[in-house]
C-alpha positions as CSV (number, residue, x, y, z in Angstrom):
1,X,0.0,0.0,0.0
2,X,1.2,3.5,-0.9
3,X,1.3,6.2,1.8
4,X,-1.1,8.7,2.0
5,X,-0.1,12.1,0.5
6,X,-0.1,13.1,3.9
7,X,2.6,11.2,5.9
8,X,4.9,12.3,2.7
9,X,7.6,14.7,3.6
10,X,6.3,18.5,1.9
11,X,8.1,19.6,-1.1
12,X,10.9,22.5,-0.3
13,X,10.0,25.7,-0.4
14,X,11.3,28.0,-3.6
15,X,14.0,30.0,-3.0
16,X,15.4,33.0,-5.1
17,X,16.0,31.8,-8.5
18,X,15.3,28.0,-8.3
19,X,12.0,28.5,-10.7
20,X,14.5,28.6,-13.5
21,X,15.7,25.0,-12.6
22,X,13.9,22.4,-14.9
23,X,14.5,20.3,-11.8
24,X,12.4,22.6,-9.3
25,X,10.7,21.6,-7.1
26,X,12.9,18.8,-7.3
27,X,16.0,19.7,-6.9
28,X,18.6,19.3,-4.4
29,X,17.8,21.1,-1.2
30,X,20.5,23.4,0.7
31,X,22.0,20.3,3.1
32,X,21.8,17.9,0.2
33,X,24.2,20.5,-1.6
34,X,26.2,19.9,1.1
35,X,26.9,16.3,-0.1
36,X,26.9,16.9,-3.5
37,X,29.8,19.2,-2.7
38,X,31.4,16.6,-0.8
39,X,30.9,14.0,-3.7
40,X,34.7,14.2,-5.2
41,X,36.2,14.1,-1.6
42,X,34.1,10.9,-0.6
43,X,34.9,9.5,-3.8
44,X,38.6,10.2,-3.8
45,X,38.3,8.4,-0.3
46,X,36.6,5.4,-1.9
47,X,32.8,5.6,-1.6
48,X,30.3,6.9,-3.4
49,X,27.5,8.4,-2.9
50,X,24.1,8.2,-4.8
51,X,24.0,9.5,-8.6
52,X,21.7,12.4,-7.0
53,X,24.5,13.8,-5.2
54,X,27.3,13.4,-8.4
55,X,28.2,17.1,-9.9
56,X,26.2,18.1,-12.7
57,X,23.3,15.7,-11.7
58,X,20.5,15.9,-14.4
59,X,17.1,14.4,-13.3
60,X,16.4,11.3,-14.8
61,X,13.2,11.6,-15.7
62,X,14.5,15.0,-17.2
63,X,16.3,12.8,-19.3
64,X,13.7,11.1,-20.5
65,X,12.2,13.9,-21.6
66,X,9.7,14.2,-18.9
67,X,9.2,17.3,-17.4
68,X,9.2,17.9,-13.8
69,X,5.4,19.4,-14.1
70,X,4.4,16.2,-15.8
71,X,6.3,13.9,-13.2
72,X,4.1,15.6,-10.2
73,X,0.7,14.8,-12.3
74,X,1.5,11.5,-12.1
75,X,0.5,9.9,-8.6
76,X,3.4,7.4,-7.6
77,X,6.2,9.5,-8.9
78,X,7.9,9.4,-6.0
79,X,8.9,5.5,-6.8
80,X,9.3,5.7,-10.4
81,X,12.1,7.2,-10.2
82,X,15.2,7.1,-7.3
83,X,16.5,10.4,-7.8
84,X,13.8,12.3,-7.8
85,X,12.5,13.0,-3.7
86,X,14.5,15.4,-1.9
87,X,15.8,14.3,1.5
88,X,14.5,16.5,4.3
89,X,16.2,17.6,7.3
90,X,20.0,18.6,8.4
91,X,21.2,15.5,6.4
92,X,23.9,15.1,8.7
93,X,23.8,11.3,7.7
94,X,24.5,9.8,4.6
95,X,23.9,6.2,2.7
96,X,26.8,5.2,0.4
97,X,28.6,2.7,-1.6
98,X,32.0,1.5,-0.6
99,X,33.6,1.1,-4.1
100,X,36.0,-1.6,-3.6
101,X,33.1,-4.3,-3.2
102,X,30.1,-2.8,-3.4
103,X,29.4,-2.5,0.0
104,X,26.9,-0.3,1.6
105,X,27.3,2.2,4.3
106,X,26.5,5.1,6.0
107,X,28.4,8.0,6.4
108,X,28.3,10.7,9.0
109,X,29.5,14.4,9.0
110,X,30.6,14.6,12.5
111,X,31.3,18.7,12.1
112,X,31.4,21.0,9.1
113,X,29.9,24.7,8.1
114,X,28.0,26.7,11.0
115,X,25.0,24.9,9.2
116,X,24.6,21.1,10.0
117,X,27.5,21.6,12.8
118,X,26.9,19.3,15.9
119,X,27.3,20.6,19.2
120,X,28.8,17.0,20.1
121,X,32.5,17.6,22.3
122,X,33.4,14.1,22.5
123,X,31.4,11.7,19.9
124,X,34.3,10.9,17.6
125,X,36.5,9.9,20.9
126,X,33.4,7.8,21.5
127,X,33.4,6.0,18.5
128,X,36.9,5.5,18.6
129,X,37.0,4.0,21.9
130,X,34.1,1.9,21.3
131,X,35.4,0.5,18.1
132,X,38.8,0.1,19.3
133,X,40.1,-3.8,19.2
134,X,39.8,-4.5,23.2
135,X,35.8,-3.5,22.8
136,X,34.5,-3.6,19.2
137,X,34.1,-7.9,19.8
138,X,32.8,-7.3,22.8
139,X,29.7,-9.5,22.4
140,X,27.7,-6.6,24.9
141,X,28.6,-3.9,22.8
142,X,26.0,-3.0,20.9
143,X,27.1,0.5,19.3
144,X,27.5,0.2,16.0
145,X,31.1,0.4,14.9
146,X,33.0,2.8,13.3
147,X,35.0,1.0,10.4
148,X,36.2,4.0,8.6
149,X,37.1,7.7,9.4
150,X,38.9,10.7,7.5
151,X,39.3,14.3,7.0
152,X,37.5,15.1,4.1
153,X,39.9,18.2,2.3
154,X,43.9,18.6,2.0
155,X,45.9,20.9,4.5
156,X,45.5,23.3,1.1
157,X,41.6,22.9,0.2
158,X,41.2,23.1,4.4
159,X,43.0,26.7,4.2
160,X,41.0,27.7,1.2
161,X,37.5,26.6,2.6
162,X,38.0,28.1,6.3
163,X,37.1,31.8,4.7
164,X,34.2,29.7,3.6
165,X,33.1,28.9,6.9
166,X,34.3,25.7,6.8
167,X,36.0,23.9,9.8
168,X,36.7,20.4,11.2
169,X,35.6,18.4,8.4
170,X,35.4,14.8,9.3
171,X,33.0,11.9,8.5
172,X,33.0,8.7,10.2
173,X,32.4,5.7,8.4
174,X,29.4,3.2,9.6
175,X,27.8,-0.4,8.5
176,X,24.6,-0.1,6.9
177,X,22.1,-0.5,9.5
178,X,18.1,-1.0,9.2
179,X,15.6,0.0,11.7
180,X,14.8,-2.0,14.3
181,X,11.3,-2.4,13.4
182,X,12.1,-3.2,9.5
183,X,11.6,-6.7,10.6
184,X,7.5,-7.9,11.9
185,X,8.0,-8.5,15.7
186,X,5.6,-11.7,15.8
187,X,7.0,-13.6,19.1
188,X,7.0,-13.1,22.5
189,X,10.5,-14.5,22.4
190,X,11.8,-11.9,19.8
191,X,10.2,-9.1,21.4
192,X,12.6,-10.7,24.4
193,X,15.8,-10.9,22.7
194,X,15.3,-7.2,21.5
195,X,14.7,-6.3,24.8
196,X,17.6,-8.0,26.5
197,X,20.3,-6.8,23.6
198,X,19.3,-2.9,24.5
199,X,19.5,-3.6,28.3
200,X,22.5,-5.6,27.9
201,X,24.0,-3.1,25.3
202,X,23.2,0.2,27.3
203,X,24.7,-1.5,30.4
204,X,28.1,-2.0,28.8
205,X,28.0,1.6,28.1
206,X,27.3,2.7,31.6
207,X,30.1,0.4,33.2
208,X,32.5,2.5,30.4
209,X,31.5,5.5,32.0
210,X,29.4,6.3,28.6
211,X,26.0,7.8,29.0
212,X,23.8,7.8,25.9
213,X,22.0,11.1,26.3
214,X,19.5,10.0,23.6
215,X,17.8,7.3,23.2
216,X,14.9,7.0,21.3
217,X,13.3,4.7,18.6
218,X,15.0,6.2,16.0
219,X,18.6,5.8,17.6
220,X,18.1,2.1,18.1
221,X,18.9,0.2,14.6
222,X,19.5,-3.5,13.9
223,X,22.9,-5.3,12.0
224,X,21.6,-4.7,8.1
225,X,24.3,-7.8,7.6
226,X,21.8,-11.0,9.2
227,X,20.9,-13.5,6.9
228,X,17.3,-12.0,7.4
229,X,18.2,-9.0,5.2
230,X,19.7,-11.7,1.9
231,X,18.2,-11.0,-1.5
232,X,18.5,-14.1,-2.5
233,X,17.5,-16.7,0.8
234,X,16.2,-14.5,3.8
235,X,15.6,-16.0,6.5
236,X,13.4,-15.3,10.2
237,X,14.6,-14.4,13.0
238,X,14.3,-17.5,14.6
239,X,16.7,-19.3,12.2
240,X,19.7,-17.0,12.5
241,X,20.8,-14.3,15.2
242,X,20.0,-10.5,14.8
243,X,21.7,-8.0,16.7
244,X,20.5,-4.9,17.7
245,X,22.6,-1.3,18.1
246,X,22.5,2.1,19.2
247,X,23.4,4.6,17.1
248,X,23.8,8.6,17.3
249,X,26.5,9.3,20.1
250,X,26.3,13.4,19.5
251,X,24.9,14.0,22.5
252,X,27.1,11.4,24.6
253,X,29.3,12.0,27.0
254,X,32.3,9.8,28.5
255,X,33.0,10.8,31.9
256,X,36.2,10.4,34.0
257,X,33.9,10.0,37.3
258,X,29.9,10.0,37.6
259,X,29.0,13.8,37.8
260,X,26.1,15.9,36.7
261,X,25.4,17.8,33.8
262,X,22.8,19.6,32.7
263,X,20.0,19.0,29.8
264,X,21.9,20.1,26.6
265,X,19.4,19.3,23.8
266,X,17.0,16.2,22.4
267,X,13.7,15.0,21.8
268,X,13.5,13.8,25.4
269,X,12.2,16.5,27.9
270,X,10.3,14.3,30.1
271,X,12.8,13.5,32.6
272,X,11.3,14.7,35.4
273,X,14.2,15.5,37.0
274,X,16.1,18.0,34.5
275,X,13.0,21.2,35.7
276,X,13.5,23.7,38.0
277,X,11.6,27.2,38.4
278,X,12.5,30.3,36.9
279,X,12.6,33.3,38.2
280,X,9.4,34.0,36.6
281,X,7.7,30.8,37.9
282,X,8.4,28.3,34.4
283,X,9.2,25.2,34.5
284,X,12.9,25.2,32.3
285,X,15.0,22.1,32.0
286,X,17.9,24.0,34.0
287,X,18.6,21.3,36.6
288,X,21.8,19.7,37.3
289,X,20.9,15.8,37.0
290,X,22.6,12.2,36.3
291,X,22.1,11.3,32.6
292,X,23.0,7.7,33.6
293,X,19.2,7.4,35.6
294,X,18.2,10.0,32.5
295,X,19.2,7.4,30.4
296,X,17.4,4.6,32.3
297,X,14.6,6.7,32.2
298,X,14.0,7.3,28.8
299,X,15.0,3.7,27.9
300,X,12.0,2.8,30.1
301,X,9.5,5.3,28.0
302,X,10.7,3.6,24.7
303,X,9.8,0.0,26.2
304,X,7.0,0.6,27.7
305,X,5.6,2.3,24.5
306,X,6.5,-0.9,22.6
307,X,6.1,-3.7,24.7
308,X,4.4,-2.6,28.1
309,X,0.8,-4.0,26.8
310,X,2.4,-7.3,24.9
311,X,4.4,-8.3,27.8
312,X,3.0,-8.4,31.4
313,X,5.4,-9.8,33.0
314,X,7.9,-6.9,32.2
315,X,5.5,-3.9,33.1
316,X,7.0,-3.8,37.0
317,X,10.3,-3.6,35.2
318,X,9.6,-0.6,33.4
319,X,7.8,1.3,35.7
320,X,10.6,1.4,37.7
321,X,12.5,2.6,35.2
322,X,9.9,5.4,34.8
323,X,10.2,6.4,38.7
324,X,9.6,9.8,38.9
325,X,12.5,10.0,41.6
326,X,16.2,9.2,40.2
327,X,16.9,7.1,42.9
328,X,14.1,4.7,42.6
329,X,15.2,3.8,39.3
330,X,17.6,0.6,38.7
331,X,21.0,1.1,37.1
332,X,21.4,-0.5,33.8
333,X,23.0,-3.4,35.3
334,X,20.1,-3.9,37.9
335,X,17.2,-3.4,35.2
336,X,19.8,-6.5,33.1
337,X,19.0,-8.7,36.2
338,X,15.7,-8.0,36.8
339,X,15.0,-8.4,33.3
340,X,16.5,-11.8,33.6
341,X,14.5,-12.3,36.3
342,X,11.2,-11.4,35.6
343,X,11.7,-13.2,32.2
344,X,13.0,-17.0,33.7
345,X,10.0,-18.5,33.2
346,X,9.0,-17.5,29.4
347,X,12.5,-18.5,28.2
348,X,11.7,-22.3,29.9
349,X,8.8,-22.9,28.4
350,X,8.8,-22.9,24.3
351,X,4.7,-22.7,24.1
352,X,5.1,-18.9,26.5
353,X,8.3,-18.0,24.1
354,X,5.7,-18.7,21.3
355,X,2.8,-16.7,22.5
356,X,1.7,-13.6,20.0
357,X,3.4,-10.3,20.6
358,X,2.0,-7.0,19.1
359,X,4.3,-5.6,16.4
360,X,6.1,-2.2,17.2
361,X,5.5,-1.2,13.8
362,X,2.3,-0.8,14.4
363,X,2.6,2.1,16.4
364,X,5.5,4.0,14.0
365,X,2.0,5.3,11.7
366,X,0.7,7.2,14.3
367,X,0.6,10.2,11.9
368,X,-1.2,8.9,9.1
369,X,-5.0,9.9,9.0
370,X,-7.8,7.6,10.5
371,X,-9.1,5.9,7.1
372,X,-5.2,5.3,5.8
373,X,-4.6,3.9,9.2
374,X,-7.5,2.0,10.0
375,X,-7.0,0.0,6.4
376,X,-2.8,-0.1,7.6
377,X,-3.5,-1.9,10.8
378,X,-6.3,-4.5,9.2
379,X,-3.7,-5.4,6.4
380,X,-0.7,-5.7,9.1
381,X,-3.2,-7.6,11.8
382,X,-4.6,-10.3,9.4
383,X,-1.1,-10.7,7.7
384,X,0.3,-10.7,11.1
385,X,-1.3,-13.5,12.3
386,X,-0.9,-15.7,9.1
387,X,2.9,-15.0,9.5
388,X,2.8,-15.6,13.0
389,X,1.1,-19.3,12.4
390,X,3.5,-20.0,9.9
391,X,6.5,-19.3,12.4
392,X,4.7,-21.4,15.0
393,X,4.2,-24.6,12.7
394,X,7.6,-23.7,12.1
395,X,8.7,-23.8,15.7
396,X,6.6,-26.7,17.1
397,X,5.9,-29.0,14.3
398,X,9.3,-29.0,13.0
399,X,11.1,-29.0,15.8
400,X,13.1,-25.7,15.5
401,X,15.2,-25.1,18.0
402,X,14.9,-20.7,19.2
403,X,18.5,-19.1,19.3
404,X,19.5,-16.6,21.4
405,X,21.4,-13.9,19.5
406,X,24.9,-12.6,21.5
């Protein structure tokens, strides 16, 4: 099913002189120049990114003669043709090719103009630390690594481009990840084994002195390179191991000792803890606070959005994570074991690991209007549980044996 108009991001806005372009209102938008500016120096470093982005781009639809007028009359024109949406946003994240083998990755501008700069202080000695060889095959480490990193000009082009505005350029080199939800959760024991991996995962950051500083749904991605993902023999989750990673350390911090900081910037403002009064009387997220338990916290408001009605047994687990008071909430270690806990008896018995789970997905169309959605959720329920029958005939009366990813 094709979305509705409305959960489609809006067209850019014209700006002076872009009527002219046969390519308007199609064209590349002012971060996507950004990229396409960066094209020969990603290139030069051996990826590449899509044809969009290459100098000189021409439409191609334009080159078939097709006019960009004509293209919008025509209702899926959006997936006729590749190069033809615009990316919104800051774009400060990039898919590519690696052109040795054809790999795919993502690539990340970790500071550049005034523009799309970060306020991040620390996220590329993150990375590096976290991908060094003592922790990247660390089987509780789930950040995704960093495999690649470089200055993107010369000493020469860097002098040049710092009257630009330029400064700092450097982009970090990432697997291809998917979403975490790009996969039908139809299992109570997948549903499980995601929860454990992000427990287990944001644990190992906390005992490196690492706190997260945003986690979200968004910032939570799964290993693109599972057998699941193969064009040519996918498989389920249950036949081979999926593993699950955060991604987006430009808010993180790395501390030397536990200390407090104050809210810098994100989507979560709902740690209760981070508000204060003003001298006016407002309620302004000013407060010194511990972004480890703000972590825990807003790890809890992710899970219990997913899971919290599909999984019972977990709900005392993440209302304490959602204690109002910082000091009624577990550490990531503690929320681990009781996790564990709580969870012993599904994991011993197959027929409770087999039990139906609602799917996250579900709840990522929130925006879509009522008759789109209505017609979303009876396609994804009946299909739902036909897949889900077919993974339980799969399970019981072939004897498949559930694995537990690492």
């Amino acid at each position: 099913m094709l979305p509705s108009p409305s959960t489609l991001p809006p067209l850019p806005a014209a700006e002076a002189g872009e009527e002219s372009d046969p390519h308007f209102p199609l064209g590349l938008t002012p971060a996507e120049k950004q990229w396409s500016d960066l094209y020969p120096y990603v290139a030069r470093r051996g990826y590449q990114l899509r044809p969009r982005y290459r100098p000189g781009w021409v439409g191609s639809w334009l080159q078939e003669g097709i006019s960009t007028a004509e293209l919008l009359l025509r209702p899926t024109w959006r997936y006729e043709y590749e190069d033809a949406s615009p990316s919104p946003g800051r774009l400060t994240v990039m898919d590519a090719t690696r052109i040795s083998d054809g790999t795919p990755v993502a690539l990340k501008l970790i500071s550049m103009s005034a523009q799309i700069n970060t306020p991040d202080s620390n996220e590329l000695e993150i990375l590096q630390y976290l991908s060094s060889p003592a922790l990247d095959q660390d089987p509780r480490n789930h950040c995704i690594q960093m495999i690649d990193g470089f200055e993107v000009f010369t000493p020469s082009e860097m002098k040049q481009l710092s009257m630009q505005g330029f400064s700092n350029a450097y982009i970090v080199v990432f697997p291809f990840a998917r979403k975490w939800t790009d996969i039908p959760f139809r299992l109570v024991w997948e549903s499980l084994e995601f929860i454990r991996q992000i427990l287990d995962g944001l644990a190992f950051l906390h005992e490196h002195n690492i706190a997260h500083r945003d986690i979200r749904s968004e910032n939570i991605m799964m290993d693109a390179t599972s057998q699941c993902f193969s064009a040519t023999n996918p498989c389920d989750r249950i036949d081979t191991p999926v593993r699950y990673l955060f991604i987006d350390l430009g808010s993180s911090t790395k501390f030397d000792q536990c200390r407090l900081v104050r809210f810098r910037h994100g989507w979560h403002k709902d740690i209760p803890e981070i508000y204060e009064l003003d001298n006016e009387g407002n309620r302004v997220p000013t407060r010194l606070y511990d972004p480890f338990k703000g972590d825990i916290f807003v790890l809890g408001m992710v899970l219990e959005r997913y899971f919290g009605k599909s999984i019972p047994c977990l709900r005392p687990l993440f209302s304490l994570m959602l204690s109002n008071s910082p000091a009624d909430r577990p550490t990531a270690s503690e929320a681990l074991s009781l996790f564990c806990q709580y969870t012993k008896p599904i994991y011993a018995s197959r027929i409770r690991s087999i039990m139906p789970v609602s799917d996250p997905c579900t709840l990522e169309d929130e925006d879509l209007d009522f008759i789109t959605r209505r017609m979303v959720l009876t396609v994804a329920y009946i299909w739902g549980w036909v897949d889900y029958l077919r993974l339980v005939y799969k399970i019981l009366w072939r004897g498949h044996q559930l694995r537990i990813a690492l």
